[in-house]
C-alpha positions in Angstrom: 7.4 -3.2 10.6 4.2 -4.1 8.8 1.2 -4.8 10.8 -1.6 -6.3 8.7 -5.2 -6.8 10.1 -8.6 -7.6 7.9 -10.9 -5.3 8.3 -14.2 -6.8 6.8 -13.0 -7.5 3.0 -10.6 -5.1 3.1 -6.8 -5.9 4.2 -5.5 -3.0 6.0 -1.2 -2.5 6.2 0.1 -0.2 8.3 4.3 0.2 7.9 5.8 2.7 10.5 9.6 2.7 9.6 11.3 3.7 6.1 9.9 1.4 3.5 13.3 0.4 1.5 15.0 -2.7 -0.1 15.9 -4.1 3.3 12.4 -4.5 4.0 11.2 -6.2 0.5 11.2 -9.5 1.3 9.5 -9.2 4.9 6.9 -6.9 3.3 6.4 -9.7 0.6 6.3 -12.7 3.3 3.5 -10.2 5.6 1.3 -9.7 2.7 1.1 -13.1 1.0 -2.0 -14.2 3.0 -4.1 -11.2 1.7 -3.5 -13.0 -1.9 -5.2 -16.2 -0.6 -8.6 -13.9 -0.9 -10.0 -13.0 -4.3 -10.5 -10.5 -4.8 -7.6 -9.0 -2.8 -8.6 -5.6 -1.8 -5.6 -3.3 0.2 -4.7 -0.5 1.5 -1.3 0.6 2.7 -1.0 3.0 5.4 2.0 5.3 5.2 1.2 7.7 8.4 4.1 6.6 10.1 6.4 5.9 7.1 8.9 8.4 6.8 10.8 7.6 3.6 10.1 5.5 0.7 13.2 4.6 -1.6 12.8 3.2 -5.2 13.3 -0.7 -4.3 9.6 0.7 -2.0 8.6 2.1 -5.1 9.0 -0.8 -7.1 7.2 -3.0 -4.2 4.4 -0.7 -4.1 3.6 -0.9 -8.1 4.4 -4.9 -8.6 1.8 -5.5 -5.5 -0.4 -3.2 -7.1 -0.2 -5.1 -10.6 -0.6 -7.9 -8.9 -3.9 -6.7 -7.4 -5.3 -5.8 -10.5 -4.2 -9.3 -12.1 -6.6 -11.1 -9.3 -9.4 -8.5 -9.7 -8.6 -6.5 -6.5 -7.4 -3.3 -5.9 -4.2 -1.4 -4.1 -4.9 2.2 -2.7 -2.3 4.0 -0.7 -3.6 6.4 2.6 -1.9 8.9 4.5 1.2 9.4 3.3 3.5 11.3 5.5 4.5 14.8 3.8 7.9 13.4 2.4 6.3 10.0 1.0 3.7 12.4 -1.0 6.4 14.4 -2.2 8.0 11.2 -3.4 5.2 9.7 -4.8 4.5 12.8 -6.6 8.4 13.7 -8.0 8.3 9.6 -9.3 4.7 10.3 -10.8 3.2 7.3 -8.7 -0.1 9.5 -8.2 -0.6 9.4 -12.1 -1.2 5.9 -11.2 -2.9 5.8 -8.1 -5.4 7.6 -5.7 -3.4 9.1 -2.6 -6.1 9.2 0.0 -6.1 11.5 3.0 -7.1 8.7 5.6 -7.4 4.8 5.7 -11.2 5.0 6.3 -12.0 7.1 2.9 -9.0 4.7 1.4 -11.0 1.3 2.5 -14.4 3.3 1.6 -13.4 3.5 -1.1 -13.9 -0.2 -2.6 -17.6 0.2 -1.4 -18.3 2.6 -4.6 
């Protein structure tokens, strides 16, 4: 569902099934530990997520705000061509950075 794995400072979460309501409350109970460093610094891999629905939507902008409210960041990487679509028709990349890859995503907290 939601594999998350530290990579130096930077939590890296990699989804590969439809991010929807069903999956709220695991997504919230996988990422909790990332909070427990400050600043939290993430980035959410949606290569393998084929479909984001608006309870995902809502998800992906209250863990943001929460980032920001600690000082950290939330970048999203690799969305799948649907997903970017999405994230584009719900004006999500007003808001954030949609980068090509994870590794110019997590590079990204070095600048």
């Amino acid at each position: 569902m939601l594999d998350v794995k530290q990579q130096g400072t930077v939590w890296l979460l990699a989804a590969n099934q439809p991010l929807t309501a069903e999956s709220i409350e695991t997504l919230n109970q996988r990422i909790e530990p990332c909070f427990a460093a400050a600043p939290p610094k993430m980035v959410l891999d949606l290569q393998q997520v084929p479909l984001l629905d608006s309870a995902a939507l809502e998800w992906i902008w209250d863990v943001r705000r929460r980032c920001d409210a600690c000082g950290g960041a939330f970048e999203l990487a690799a969305p799948t061509t649907l997903c970017r679509e999405i994230l584009q028709a719900t004006r999500m990349t007003d808001h954030f950075v949609v980068f090509d890859n994870v590794v110019s995503a997590a590079g990204s907290f070095a600048q």
